[in-house]
C-alpha positions as YAML, in Angstrom:
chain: A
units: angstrom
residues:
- id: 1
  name: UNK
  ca: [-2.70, -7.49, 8.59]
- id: 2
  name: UNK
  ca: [-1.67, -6.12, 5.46]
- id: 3
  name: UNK
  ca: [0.75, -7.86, 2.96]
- id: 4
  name: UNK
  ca: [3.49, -5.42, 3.68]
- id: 5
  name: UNK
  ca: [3.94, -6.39, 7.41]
- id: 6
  name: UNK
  ca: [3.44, -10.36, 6.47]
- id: 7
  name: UNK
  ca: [6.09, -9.60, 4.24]
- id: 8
  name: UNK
  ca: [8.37, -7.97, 6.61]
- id: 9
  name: UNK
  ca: [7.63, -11.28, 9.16]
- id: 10
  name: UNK
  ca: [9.02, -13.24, 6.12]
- id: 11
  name: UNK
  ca: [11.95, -11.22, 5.60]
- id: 12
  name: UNK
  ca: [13.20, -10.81, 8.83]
- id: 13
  name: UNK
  ca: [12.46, -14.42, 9.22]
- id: 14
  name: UNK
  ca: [15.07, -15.22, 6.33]
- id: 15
  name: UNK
  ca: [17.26, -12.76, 7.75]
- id: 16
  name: UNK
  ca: [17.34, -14.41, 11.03]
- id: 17
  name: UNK
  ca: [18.66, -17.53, 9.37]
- id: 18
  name: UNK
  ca: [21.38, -15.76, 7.28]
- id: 19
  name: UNK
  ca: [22.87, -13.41, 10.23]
- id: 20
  name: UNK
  ca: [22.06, -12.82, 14.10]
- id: 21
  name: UNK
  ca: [19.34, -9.79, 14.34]
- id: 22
  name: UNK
  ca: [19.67, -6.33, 15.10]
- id: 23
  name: UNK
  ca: [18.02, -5.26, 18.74]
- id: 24
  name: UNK
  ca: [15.77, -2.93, 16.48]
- id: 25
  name: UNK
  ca: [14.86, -5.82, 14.02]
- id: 26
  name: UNK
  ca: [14.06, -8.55, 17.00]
- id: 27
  name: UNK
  ca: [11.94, -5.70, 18.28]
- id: 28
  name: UNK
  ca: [10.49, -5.51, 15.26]
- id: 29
  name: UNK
  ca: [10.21, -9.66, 14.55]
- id: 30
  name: UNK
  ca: [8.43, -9.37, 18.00]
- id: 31
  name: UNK
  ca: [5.53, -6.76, 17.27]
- id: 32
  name: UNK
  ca: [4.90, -7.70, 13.79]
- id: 33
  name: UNK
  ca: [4.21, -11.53, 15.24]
- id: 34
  name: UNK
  ca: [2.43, -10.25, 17.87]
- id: 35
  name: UNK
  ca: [0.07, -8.89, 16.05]
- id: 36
  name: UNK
  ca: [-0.47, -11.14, 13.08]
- id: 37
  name: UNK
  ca: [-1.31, -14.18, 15.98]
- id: 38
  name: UNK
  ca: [-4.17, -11.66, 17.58]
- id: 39
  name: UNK
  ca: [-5.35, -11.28, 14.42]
- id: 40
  name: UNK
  ca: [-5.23, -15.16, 13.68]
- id: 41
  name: UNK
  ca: [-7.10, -15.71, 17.51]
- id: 42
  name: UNK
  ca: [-9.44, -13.38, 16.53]
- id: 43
  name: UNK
  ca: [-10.61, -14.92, 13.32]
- id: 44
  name: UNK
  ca: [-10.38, -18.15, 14.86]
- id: 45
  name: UNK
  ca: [-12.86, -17.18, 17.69]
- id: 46
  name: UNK
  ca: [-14.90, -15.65, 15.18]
- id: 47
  name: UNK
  ca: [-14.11, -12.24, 16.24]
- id: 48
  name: UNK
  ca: [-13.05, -9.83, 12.78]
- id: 49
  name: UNK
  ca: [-10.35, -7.14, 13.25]
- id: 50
  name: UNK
  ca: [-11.36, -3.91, 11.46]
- id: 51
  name: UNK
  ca: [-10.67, -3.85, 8.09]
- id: 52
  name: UNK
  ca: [-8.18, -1.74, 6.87]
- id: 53
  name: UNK
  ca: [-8.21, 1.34, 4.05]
- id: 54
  name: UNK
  ca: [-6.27, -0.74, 1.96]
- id: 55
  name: UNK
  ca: [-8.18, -3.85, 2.43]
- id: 56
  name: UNK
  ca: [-11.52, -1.89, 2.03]
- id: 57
  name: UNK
  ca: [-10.25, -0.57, -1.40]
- id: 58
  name: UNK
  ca: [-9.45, -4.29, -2.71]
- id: 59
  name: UNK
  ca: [-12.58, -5.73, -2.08]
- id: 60
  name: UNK
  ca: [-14.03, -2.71, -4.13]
- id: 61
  name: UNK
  ca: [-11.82, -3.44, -6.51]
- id: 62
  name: UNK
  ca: [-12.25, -7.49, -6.81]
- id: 63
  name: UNK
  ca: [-16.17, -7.07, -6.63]
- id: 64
  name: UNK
  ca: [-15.59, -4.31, -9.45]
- id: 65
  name: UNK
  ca: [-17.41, -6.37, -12.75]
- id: 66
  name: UNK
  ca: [-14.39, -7.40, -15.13]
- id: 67
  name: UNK
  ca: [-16.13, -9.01, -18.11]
- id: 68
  name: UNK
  ca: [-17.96, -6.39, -18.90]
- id: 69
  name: UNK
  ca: [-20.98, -6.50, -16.55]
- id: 70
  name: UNK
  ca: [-24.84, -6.03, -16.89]
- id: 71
  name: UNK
  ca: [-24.30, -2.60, -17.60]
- id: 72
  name: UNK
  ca: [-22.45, -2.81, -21.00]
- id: 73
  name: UNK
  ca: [-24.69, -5.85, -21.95]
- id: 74
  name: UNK
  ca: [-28.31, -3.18, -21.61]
- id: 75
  name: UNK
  ca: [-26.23, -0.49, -23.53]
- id: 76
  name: UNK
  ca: [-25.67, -2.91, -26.61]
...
């Protein structure tokens, strides 16, 4: 689950304790939960969900060298 949607839990969430809910944004509370516990089941039991484009291009990013690296050491 990407941060947008665990954001969205959050803010409906707070919204829920400000004002009562629209039908469209329980509907919404509903699905978003639903999904982030099967995800949460499913890393529990071991089981991964597929990883997402967005996750994908993080983890490129984080294992991207950021002090340089080997490379610019050999060029020096």
């Amino acid at each position: 689950m990407n941060k947008k949607k665990v954001d969205r839990i959050n803010e409906l969430g707070r919204l829920s304790k400000e004002r009562a809910l629209t039908e469209d944004e329980r509907a919404e509370q509903a699905a978003l939960r639903a999904e982030y516990i099967a995800e949460f089941r499913a890393l529990i039991r071991g089981e991964k969900p597929p990883v997402t484009d967005d996750e994908k291009e993080k983890e490129e990013n984080d294992a991207a060298p950021t002090d340089g690296g080997e490379e610019e050491k050999k060029e020096k």
